[in-house]
N, C-alpha and C positions, 0 to 999 in steps of 0.2 A: 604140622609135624607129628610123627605117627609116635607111639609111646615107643616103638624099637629104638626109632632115627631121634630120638630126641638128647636133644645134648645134654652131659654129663656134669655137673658143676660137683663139685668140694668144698664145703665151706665149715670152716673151721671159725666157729663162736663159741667163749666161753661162758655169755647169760642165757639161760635156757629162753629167756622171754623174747630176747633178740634172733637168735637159733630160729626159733620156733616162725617171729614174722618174717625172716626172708625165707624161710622153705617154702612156709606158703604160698609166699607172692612167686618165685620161682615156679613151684608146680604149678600153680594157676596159670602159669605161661607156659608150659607141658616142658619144662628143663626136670631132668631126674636127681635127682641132688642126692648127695652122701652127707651128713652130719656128723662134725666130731667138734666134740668139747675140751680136749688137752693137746697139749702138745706132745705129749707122748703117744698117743692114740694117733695122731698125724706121722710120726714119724715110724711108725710101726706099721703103717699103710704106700712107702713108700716103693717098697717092693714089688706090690699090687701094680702100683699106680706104672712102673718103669715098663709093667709086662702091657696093660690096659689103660692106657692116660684119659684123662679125662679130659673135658673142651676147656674147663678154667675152673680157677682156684678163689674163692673168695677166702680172703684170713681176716680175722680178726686182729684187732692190734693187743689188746689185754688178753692173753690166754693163759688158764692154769699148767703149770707142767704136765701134772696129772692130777687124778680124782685118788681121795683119801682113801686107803684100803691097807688091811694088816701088815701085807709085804709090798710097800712102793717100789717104785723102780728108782735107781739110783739116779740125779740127772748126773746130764753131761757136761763138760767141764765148761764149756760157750753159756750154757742155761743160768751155771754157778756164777760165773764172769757176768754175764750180764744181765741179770735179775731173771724171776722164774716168770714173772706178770709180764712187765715193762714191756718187751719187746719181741715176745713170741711169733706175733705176724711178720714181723721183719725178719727173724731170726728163719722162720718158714719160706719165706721169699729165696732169702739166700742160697738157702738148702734145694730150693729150686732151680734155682738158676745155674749151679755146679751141677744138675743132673744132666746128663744128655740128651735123654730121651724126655724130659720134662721141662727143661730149661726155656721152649720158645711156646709152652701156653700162657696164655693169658691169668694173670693174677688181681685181682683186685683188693686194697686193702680198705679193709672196712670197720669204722671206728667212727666216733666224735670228732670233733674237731678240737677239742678241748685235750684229747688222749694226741695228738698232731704237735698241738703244740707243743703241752708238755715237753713231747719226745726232743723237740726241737731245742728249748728253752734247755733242757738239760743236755744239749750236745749227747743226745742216743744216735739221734738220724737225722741223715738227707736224704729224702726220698731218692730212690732209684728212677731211673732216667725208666719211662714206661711203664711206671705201674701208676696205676688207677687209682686215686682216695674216694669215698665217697661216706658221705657221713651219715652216719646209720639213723640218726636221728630226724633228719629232713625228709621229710614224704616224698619231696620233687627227686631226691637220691636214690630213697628206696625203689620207688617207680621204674627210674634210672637202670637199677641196677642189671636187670633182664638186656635194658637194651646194650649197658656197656660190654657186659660178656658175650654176646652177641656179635657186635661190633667189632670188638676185637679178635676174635675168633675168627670172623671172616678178615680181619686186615692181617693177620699171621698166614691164613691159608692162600691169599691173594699175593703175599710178598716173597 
C-alpha cells in the first residue's frame, strides 16, 4: 500500500506510552494514523473528520477531557453526567454513530480488560453490538490490531 492509498486510522489514547506503541505498530503496517490524547481534542476534530473521514477510529476507553492549561474548556454536560475518565471511548463511539457521515466506520475500543469490566461492574456499559475490544495489553491484540481495522473496513465497504 503506497503512503498516498494508505489507510487513515484516529486513535484516540490517553497514556503517551500506550499512544506511542500502537502508532508504531500501525505505521510499521504503512496505516497513517492521527493521535489525540483528550477528548476534547477529538471532538474539536470532528468537523474535519465529517468533510475527510478516516478508514477507522481506535478510542481508548480511559481518556482525559482535556490537557491542563490556563483557560480550559468548559466540558459538556454528558462528560459532567458521566465522569471525565470513565468512559470517554464510549462516550466517543456514540458521538459516532449519531454522525452521518462517520457513523458506519469501523471503531475499535481499546483498553484493558480490567477498564471492561469495571465499566461493566458499575453499570457504565454494554458494549455496542459491532464494536471491536481488544486489550491493549496483550501482544496477540496489539498485533491484532492492524488486522482488525483492516478487516472491518473491508466488511463495511463489502456490505
Amino acid at each position: 500500500m503506497s503512503e498516498r492509498n494508505a489507510m487513515k486510522v484516529v486513535l484516540l489514547e490517553g497514556d503517551d506510552l500506550w499512544a506511542e506503541t500502537a502508532e508504531k505498530d500501525l505505521a510499521r503496517r504503512k496505516f497513517e494514523v492521527e493521535v489525540l490524547s483528550s477528548e476534547y481534542e477529538f471532538r474539536q476534530r470532528l468537523p474535519i473528520w465529517r468533510e475527510n473521514p478516516p478508514n477507522a477510529f481506535v478510542l481508548g476507553t480511559w481518556v482525559r477531557w482535556t490537557h491542563i492549561a490556563l483557560e480550559m474548556p468548559t466540558p459538556t454536560q454528558d462528560v459532567i453526567d458521566e465522569g471525565y475518565y470513565v468512559t470517554a471511548g464510549l462516550r466517543m463511539n456514540r458521538y459516532l454513530s449519531q454522525e452521518p457521515t462517520l457513523k458506519d466506520i469501523p471503531v475499535v475500543l481499546w483498553g484493558l480488560d480490567c477498564d471492561i469490566r469495571y465499566l461493566q461492574r458499575e453499570n457504565l456499559v454494554n458494549l455496542p453490538t459491532g464494536l471491536h475490544f481488544l486489550n491493549k495489553a496483550l501482544l496477540d491484540d496489539r498485533v491484532s490490531l492492524a488486522t482488525t481495522i483492516s478487516d472491518s473496513t473491508l466488511k463495511k465497504v463489502l456490505s
